[in-house]
N, C-alpha and C positions, 0 to 999 in steps of 0.2 A: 115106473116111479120117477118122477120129477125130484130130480135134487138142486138145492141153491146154488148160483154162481157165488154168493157173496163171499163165506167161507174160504174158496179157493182165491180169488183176490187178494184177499185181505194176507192170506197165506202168500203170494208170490211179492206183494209190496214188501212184506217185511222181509226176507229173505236180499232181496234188491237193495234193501237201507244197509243191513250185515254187511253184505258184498262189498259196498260204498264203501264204508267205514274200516274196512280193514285194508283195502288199498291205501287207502288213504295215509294210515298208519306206515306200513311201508314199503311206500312209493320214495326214489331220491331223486334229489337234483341233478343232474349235469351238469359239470362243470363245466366253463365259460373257456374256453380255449382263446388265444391271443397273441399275436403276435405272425410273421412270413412265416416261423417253422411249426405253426402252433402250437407251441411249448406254453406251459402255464405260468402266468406269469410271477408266481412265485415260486416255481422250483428252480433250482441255483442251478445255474449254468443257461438256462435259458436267455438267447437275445445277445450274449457275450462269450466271451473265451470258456470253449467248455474243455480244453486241452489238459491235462491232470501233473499238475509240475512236477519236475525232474527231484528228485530226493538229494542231496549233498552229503558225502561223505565227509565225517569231521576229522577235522587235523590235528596231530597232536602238537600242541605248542613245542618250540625250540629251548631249549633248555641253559639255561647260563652257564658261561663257562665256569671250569673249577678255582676253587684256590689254592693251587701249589705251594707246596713248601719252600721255602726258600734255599736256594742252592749256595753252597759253599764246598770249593775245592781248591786244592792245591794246583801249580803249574807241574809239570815233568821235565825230567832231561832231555827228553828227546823232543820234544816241541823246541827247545835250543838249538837243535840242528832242525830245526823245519817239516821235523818228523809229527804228523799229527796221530795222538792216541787217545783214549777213554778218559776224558778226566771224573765225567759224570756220564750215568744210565739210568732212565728212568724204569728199566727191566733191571737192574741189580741192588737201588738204592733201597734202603730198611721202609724208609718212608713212605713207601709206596707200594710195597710189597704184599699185600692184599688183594684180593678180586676183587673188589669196588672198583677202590682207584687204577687197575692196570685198567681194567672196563672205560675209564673216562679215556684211553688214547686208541679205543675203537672205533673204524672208520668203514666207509664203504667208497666213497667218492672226493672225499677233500681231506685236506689239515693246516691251519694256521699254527703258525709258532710268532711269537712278539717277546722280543726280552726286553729286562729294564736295568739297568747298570745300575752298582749300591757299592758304598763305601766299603772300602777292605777293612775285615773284618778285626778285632783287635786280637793282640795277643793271648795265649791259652784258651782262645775259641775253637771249638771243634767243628771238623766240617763233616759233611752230609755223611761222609763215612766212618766218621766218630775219629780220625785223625786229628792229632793236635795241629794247630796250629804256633808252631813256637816259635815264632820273630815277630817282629814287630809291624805294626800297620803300615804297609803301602801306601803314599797319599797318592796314587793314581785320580786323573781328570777323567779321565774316557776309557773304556772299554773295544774291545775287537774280539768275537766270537763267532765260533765255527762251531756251525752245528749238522750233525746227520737225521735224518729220518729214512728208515729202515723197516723193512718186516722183520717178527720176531724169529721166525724161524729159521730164517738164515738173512746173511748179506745179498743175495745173489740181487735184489732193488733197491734199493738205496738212493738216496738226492741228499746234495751236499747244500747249505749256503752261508755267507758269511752276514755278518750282523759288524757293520763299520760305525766308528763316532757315536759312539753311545754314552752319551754326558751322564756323569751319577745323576742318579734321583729320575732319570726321563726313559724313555722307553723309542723302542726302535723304531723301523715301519715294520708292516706286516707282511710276509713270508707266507703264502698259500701254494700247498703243495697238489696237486692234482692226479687223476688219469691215478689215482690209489690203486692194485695190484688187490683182487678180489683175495680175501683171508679170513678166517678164522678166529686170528687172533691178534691182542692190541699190535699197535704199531708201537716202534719203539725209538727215543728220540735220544741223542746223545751229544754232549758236549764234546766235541774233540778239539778242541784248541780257545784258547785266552791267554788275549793280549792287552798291554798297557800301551797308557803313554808315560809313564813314570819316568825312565831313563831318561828319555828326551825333551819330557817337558820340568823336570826339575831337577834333574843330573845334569842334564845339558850336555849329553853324551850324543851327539847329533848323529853318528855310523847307527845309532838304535832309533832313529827317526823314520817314519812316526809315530811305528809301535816294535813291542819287543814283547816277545813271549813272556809271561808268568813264570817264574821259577819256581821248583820243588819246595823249595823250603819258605815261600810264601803263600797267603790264601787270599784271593777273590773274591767278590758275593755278587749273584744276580736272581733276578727273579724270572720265570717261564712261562709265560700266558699260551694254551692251546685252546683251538675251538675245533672240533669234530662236524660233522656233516648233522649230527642229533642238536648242534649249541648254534646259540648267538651268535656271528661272527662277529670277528676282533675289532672290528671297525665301528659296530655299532656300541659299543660300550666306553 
């Protein structure tokens, strides 16, 4: 029996167009590569720094120093014999006696102290330890103060320094203490002596030249600037 070729042609052409047409469909391009390391030229890093920058840890900003109360005390007897004692403790004054503020004279590595000399305070003024003050104003020019910074738990580190020519209304140099004694706990700062020039600049009692200790039954006033190793130093403010 003779059968037609035509049929099967017809049949393999079409099959052939199918085949075609679905390559076609999905066939994709190659993309076009460029450049010495053949990197495409639009993926990032290609052609340039492909190095993945270093992260920066953030810093906490420095913190402004605090505003201290204002100090007022009496002189002692024994600062008249040259003996120096406590006239003020920022570890015993009421003013301060709170966790916050002992918190502000914690330290790891430094401490500034800056004083500012202030007019003697008037009559029936009470000073930082609620003692009266009962004489009359001092006209003292200047100021002379000695100050300790200590650890609180005992004396056994301690740094002394004086604060000389301190005109009312003006403020000292600054006084940075260093090489701080690793602790726990605040530091603790203490006025142990204040002196005038009263006797000698307007008594005109010259053996009391150029200062003379504060007496007992007089009061002082001065103000305390501290910067911590967390604050601004003294110097930029």
């Amino acid at each position: 029996m003779k059968y037609s070729l035509y049929p099967l042609c017809l049949l393999l052409l079409i099959s052939a167009c199918v085949e075609k047409k679905v390559n076609s469909k999905t066939s994709t391009t190659e993309p076009v590569l460029s450049g010495a390391n053949g990197c495409l030229g639009t993926i990032s890093g290609c052609g340039g720094n492909t190095s993945t920058p270093t992260p920066t840890t953030p810093t906490t900003p420095l913190l402004v120093p605090p505003d201290l109360p204002t100090i007022i005390g009496h002189g002692n007897e024994a600062a008249l014999n040259n003996v120096p004692g406590v006239l003020w403790s920022s570890s015993t004054v009421s003013s301060l006696n709170n966790s916050y503020d002992q918190s502000l004279f914690a330290t790891d590595t430094s401490f500034q102290i800056r004083i500012m000399a202030k007019a003697s305070p008037g009559q029936n003024t009470r000073d930082s330890y609620g003692k009266l003050c009962e004489y009359y104003q001092i006209p003292y020019g200047k100021l002379k103060v000695d100050v300790r910074l200590r650890t609180k738990a005992s004396v056994s580190w301690s740094r002394n320094h004086t604060f000389s020519d301190i005109i009312i209304g003006q403020k000292s140099e600054i006084k940075t203490f260093n090489y701080i004694p690793p602790t726990e706990d605040p530091m603790v700062v203490e006025i142990t002596r204040v002196q005038w020039d009263f006797e000698c600049n307007v008594q005109g009692r010259l053996h009391l030249c150029p200062y003379a200790p504060a007496t007992a039954n007089h009061c002082w006033e001065l103000g305390l600037e501290i910067s911590t190793d967390s604050m601004k130093n003294l110097d930029s403010l």
